[in-house]
C-alpha positions in Angstrom: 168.0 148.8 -70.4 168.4 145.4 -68.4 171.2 142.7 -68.4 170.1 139.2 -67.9 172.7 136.5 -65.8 171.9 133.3 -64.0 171.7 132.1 -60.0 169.3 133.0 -57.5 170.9 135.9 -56.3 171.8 137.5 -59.7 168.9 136.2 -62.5 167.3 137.7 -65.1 166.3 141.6 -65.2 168.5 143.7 -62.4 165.9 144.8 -60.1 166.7 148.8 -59.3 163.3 149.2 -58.6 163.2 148.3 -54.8 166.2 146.3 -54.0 165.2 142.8 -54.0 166.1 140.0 -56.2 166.0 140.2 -59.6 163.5 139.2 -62.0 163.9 136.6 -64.1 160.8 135.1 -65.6 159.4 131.6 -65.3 155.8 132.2 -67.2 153.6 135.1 -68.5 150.2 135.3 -68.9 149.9 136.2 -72.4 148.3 139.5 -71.4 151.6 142.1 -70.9 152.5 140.4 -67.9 155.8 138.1 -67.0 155.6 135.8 -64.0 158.0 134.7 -61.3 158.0 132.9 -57.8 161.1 133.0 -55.0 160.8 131.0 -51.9 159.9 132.8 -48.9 163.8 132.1 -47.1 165.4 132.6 -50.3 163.7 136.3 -51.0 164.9 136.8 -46.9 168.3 135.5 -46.8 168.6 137.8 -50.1 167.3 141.1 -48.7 168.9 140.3 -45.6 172.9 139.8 -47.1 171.9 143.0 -50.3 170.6 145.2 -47.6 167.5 146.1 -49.2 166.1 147.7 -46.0 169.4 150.2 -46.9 168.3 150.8 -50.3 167.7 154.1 -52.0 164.9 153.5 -54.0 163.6 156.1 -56.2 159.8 154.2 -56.1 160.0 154.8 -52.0 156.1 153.2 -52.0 156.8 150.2 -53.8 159.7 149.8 -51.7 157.9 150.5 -48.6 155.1 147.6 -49.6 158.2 145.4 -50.0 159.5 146.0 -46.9 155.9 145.4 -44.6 155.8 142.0 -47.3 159.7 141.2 -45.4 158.2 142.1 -42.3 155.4 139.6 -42.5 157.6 136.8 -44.2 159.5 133.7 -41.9 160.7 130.4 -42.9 157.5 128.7 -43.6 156.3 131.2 -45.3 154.1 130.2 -48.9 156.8 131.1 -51.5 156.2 135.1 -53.2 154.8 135.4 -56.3 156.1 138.5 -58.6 154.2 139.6 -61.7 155.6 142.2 -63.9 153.7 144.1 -66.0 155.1 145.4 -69.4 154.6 148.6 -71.1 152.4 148.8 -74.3 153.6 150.4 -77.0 
């Protein structure tokens, strides 16, 4: 299940998978796969004020991979591309 809302703090599909910002789609590929892209201070300030370092994750990897991204990110940062990939029937 997934709701879908607008802003850059809200957007798209909730993201309960690690934490961070949700997932709304900007492209795909044609090949399963959804495409996003956040800018670097936007995906900080956002995991910064939701206190995604706090969150219980039940994917504790995934979040762990987003955390050392966070860790590696500043202000001039190139922006973070996120690619989903969908389940095939």
């Amino acid at each position: 299940m997934f709701y879908v809302s607008f802003g850059i703090d809200k957007g798209g599909f909730n993201n309960d998978f690690d934490g961070s910002m949700g997932f709304w789609p900007r492209a795909s590929s044609g090949q399963y796969e959804l495409i996003s892209y956040y800018n670097a201070i936007d995906m900080i300030d956002y995991c910064d004020k939701n206190h995604v370092r706090k969150f219980k994750s039940n994917f504790p990897a995934q979040q762990k991979k987003l955390l050392n991204l966070l860790d590696k990110l500043d202000q001039d940062s190139n922006p973070v591309i996120q690619i989903i990939t969908l389940k095939k029937n």
